[in-house]
C-alpha positions as CSV (number, residue, x, y, z in Angstrom):
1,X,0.0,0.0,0.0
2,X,1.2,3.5,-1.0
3,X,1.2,5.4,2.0
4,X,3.9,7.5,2.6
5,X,4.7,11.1,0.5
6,X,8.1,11.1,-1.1
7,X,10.0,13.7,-2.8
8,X,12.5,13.4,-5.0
9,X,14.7,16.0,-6.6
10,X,17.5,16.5,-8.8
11,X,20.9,18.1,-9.3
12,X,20.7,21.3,-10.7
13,X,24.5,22.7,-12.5
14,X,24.5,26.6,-10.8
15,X,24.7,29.2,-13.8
16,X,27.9,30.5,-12.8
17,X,30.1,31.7,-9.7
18,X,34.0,33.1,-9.6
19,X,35.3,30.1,-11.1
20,X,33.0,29.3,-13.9
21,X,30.1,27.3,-14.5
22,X,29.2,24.9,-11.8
23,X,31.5,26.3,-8.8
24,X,28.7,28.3,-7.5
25,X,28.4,25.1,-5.6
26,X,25.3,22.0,-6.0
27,X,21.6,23.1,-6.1
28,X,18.6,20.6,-6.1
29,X,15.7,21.6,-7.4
30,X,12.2,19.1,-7.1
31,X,10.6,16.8,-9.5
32,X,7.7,15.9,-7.8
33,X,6.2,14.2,-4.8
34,X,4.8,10.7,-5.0
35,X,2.9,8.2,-3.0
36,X,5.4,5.3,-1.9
37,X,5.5,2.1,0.7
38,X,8.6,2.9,2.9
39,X,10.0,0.3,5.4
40,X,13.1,0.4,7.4
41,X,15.5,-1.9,6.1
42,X,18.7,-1.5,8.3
43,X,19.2,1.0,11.2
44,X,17.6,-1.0,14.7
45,X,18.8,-4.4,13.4
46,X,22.4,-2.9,12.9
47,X,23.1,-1.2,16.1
48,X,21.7,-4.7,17.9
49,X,24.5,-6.2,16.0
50,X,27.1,-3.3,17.2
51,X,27.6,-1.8,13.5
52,X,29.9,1.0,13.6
53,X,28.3,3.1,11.0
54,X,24.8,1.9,11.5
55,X,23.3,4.5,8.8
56,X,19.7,3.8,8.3
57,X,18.2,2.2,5.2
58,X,15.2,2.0,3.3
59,X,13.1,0.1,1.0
60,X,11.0,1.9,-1.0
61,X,8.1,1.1,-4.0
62,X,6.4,3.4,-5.7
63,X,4.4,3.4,-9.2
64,X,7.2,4.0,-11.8
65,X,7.5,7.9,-13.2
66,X,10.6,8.4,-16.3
67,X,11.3,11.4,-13.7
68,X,12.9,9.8,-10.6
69,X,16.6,8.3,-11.4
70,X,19.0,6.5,-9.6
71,X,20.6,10.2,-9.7
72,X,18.1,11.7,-7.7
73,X,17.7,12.7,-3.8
74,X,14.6,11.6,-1.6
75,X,13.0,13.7,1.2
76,X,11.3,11.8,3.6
77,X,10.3,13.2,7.1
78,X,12.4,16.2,6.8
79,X,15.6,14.1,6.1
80,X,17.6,13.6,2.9
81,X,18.0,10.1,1.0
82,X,20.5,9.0,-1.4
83,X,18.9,6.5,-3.8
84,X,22.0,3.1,-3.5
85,X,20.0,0.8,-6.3
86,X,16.9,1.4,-8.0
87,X,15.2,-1.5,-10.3
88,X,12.4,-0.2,-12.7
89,X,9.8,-2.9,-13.7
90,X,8.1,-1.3,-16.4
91,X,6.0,-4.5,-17.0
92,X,4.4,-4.2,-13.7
93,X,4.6,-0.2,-13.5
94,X,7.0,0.0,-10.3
95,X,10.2,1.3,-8.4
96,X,11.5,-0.6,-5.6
97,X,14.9,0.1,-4.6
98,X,17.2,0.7,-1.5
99,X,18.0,4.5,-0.1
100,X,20.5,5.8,2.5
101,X,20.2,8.6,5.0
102,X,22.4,11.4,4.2
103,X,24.0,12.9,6.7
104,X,25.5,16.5,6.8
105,X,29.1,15.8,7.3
106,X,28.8,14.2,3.7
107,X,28.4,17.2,1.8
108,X,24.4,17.3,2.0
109,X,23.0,20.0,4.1
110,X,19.3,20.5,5.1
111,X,19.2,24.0,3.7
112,X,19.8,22.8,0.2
């Protein structure tokens, strides 16, 4: 069942800054919002086991859109996602794949 709201948005190359095209610095601007199924795939069962770097992970389905790549970011509950795999089944009109939380001492910050 579709019940969460995802969004998902994509690089967007700044027009310019002192250095050229690009060194501006990264801006992501939104391709939509979808319904999805999210589920937790990693996070509780990884810190039972003592994982170091217990980021959490997610599994999430969704109807398939030519819009959302494996490029894009997610936004779920006011955090940021990085998409790790994303399988298209056009026969059957879905997304499923596997997204990371991003965290702020990897480049991503909230305000983007």
């Amino acid at each position: 069942m579709l019940k969460d709201r995802v969004e998902f948005f994509v690089r967007k190359e700044s027009e310019g800054g002192e250095f050229g095209r690009g060194s501006a610095g990264e801006s992501w601007e939104s391709v939509g919002k979808y319904w999805a199924a999210v589920d937790f795939s990693r996070g509780l069962k990884s810190l039972r086991e003592g994982e170091m770097e217990a980021y959490e992970e997610l599994m999430v389905r969704m109807r398939w859109t030519d819009k959302v790549t494996r490029d894009c970011r997610m936004r779920w509950q006011d955090r940021w996602w990085e998409i790790q795999s994303w399988n298209v089944n056009k026969m059957d009109n879905i997304i499923q794949g596997t997204v990371r939380e991003l965290t702020n001492g990897e480049g991503w910050y909230a305000d983007n």
